[in-house]
C-alpha positions in Angstrom: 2.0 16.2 16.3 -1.2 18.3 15.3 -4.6 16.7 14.2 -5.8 18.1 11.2 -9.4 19.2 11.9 -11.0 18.4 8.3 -9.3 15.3 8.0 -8.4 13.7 11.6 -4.8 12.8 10.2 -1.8 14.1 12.0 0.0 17.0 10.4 3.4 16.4 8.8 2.7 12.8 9.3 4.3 10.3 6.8 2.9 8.5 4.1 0.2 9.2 1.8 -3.8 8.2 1.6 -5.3 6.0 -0.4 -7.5 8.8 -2.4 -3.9 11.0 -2.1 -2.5 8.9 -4.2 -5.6 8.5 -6.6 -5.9 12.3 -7.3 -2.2 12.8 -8.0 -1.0 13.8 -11.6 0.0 11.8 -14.2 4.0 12.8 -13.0 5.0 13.7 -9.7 8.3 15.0 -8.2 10.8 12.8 -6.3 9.5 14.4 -3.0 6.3 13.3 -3.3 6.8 9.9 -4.3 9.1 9.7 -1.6 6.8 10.4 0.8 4.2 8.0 -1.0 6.8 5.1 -0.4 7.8 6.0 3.3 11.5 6.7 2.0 13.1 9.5 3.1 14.3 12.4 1.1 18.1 11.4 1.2 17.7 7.8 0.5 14.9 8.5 -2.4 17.7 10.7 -4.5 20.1 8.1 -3.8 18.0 5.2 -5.3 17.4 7.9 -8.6 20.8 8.5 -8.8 22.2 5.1 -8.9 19.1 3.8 -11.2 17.7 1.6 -8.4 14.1 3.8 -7.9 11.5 1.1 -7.1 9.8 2.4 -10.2 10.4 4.7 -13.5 11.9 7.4 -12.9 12.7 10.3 -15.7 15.8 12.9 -15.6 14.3 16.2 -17.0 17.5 18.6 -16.3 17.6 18.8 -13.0 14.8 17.6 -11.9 13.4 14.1 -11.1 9.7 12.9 -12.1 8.3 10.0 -10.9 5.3 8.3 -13.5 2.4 7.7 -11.3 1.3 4.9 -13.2 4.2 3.3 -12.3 4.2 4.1 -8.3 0.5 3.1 -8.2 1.2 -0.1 -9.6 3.8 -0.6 -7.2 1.5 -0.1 -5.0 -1.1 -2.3 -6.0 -3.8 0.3 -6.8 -3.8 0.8 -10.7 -6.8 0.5 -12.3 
């Protein structure tokens, strides 16, 4: 994998930082939360799907939203 110059992380690596997470909005898609949690993209929609998403979850159509509240709680950084 690449290191990313301005940052010294590796490209395309998984997981998110800690001042990611921060600056994310108040609603995020499935993908992204995914990626915050370490699950992968299959497994994430599963979870959604069957109601057993470590944290809230909303249906809008087709779409998935994670709350980011809820995700940062999860992982213990909510103000």
């Amino acid at each position: 994998m690449r290191e990313d110059a301005t940052t010294g992380e590796s490209k395309g690596s998984k997981g998110m930082s800690r001042d990611e997470l921060l600056a994310l909005p108040v609603a995020i898609d499935l993908d992204t939360s995914n990626r915050a949690l370490g699950l992968g993209r299959s497994k994430g929609y599963e979870l959604a799907k069957r109601g057993e998403y470590p944290c809230k979850v909303l249906r809008l159509g087709n779409a998935y939203r994670v709350v980011t509240a809820d995700l940062l709680e999860l992982l213990g950084l909510a103000a």
